[in-house]
N, C-alpha and C positions, 0 to 999 in steps of 0.2 A: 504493500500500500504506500502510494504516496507521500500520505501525510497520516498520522497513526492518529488514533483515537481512544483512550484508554481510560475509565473509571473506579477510580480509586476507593475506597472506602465509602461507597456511595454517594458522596457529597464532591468530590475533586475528579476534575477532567485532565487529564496528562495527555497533551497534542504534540508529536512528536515531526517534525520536519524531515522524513527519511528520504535525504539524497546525498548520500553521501560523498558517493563518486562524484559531485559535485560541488561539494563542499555545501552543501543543504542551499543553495540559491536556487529562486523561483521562477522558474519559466514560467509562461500563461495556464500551464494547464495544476502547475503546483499551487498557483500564488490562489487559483479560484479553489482549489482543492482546499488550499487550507483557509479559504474567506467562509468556507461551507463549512466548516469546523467549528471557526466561533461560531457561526448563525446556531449551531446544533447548541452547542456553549447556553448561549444566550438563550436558547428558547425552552432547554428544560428546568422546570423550577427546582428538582432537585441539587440541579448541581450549584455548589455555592462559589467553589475557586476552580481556576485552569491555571497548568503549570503549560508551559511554552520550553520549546528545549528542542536541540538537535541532536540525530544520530549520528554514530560515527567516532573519530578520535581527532579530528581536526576544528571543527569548526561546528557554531551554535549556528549563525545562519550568515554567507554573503551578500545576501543581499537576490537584486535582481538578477538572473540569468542574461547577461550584457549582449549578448549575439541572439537573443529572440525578443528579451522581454523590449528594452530599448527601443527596435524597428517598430515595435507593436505601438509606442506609447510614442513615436514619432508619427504615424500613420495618424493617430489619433489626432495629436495636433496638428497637423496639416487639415484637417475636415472643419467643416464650420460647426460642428455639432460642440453645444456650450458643455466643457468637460467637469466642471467642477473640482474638488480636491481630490487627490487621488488617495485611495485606501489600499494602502499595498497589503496583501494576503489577509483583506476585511478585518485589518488592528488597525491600521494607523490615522483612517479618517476621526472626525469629529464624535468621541463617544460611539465607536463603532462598536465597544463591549462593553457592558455595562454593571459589569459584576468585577470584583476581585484579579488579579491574573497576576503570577509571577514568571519572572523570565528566569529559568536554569542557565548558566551560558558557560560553556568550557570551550578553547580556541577559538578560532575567530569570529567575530562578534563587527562586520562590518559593513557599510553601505547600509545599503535596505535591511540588512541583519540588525546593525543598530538601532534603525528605526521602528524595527519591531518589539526591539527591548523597552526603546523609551516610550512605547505607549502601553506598557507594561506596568505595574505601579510599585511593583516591590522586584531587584533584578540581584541573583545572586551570582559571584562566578567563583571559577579555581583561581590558580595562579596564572594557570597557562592561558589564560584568555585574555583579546587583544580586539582592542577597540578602534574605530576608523569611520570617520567618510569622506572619501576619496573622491567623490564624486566630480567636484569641481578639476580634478586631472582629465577625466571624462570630458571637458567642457558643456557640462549641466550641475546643477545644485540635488542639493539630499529634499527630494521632491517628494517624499513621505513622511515629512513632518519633521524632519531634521532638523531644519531651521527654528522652524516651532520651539521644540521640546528640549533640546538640550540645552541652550542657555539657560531654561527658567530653574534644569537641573544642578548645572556644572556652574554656572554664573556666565557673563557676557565672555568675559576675557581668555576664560579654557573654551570656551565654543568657539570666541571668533578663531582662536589658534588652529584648533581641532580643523574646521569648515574652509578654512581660508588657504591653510598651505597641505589640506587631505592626509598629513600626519596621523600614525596609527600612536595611541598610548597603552599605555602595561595594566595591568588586572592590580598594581600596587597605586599608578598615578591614579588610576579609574575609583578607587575606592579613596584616596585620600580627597578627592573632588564631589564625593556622594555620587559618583554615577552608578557603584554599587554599592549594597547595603551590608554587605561583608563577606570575606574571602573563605573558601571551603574548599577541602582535599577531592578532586576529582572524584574519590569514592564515596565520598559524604553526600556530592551534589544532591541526589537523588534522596535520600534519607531529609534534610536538611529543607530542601525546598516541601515536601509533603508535610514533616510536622510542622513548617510555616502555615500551609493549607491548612493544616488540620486545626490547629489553633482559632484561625479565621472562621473556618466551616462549625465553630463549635458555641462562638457568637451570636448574637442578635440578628438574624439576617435580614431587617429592615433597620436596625440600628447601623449595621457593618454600611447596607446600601449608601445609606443619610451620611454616612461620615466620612465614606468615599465620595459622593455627591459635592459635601461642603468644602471640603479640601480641596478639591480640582477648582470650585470658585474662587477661592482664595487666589488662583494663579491667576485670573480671567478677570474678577470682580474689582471694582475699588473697594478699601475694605470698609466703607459704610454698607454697600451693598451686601457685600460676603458678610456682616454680621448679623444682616435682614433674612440672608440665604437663610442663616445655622440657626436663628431666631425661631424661623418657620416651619423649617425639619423637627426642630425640638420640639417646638409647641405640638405638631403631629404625632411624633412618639410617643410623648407624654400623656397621651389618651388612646394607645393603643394598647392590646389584650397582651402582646411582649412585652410591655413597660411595665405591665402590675406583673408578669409570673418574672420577669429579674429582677424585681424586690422582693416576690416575695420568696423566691429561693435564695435571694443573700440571705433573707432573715432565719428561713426553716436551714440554712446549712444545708441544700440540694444542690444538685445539677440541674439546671432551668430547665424545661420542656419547652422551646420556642414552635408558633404555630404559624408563624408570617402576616399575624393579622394584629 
């Protein structure tokens, strides 16, 4: 297959990018393969988190398949047809997932591979993984949210380095810059990203939604707005049937029953 699809513990989806012979980069027929993944992600209620992660021993994802995917998304711009943002592998447009997602990432972690991490909201790697976007050597920009999302990650100054002279940095620079959330032994990845899931999946899952909801405004909103946002989330909470069973399982000394309502 493809693009792998795998259900954890009933609550976590493990979507695995299997090309390896190509270093997991996405031709058209992988990139829609795995855009069907999240929709499946997104559309069942049970699943709470999806882990993101590539096969193989070299590389998390490179990105676009350069010799098919490219011609296709030149073709595209040449037509009059209005294109809008582009969603590479249905992660990177506008809220294309709307649940949890973390990125597993061991080797390289570049171009479009990147961009898939950073619309990812929590991104683990080893040591051996290596971050880039190269694009502008290409002469084109990281045109799946690249531009977007790592500054607001890394700060201006590591993006504009990163984007401007296509510079690959180390799994040590990457993590001292937050662009990941900490370093794990290639055997761990796997162990390490699931009890993250697990932890999550064991949450409030309209509470978990609301606070991933608020937090992304925080990047977007001025923060008068974003305090209206988290104002408004909470006032909803706070009169839903999860908001009385997580008090009153702190109080009885239980494990909450959440029902989503």
């Amino acid at each position: 297959m493809p693009i792998e699809f795998e259900i954890i513990k009933t609550h976590i989806a493990r979507i695995v990018i299997n090309r390896p012979e190509r270093l997991n980069a996405l031709d058209i027929e992988h990139d829609r393969a795995l855009a069907a993944a999240w929709a499946r992600f997104n559309a069942d209620p049970d699943l709470k988190v999806a882990i993101l992660t590539g096969s193989g021993e070299r590389a998390f994802c490179t990105g676009a398949d350069i010799l098919e995917y490219i011609p296709h998304r030149r073709k595209i711009a040449r037509s009059r047809v209005e294109q809008g943002t582009i969603s590479f592998g249905g992660l990177t447009a506008y809220r294309d997932v709307v649940k949890p997602t973390i990125a597993a990432i061991d080797g390289f972690c570049v171009a479009g591979g990147l961009e898939l991490a950073l619309a990812c909201d929590i991104r683990i790697a080893t040591p051996n993984a290596r971050f880039g976007l190269p694009e502008v050597r290409w002469g084109i920009i990281p045109g799946g949210g690249g531009t977007q999302r790592l500054g607001k990650i890394v700060g201006l100054g590591v993006a504009m380095r990163m984007i401007l002279t296509g510079d690959e940095i180390s799994a040590d620079v990457a993590m001292s810059c937050g662009l990941v959330t900490e370093l794990v032994e290639k055997s761990e990845l796997e162990n390490v990203s699931i009890a993250i899931a697990e932890r999550i999946a064991k949450n409030g899952p309209l509470a978990v939604t609301a606070a991933r909801k608020a937090l992304l405004a925080s990047f977007e909103l001025p923060m008068e707005q974003g305090l209206a946002e988290e104002a408004d989330l909470q006032r909803h909470l706070l009169l839903t049937d999860d908001a009385a069973e997580g008090v009153a399982a702190f109080s009885e000394k239980r494990h909450p029953k959440y029902q989503s309502s």
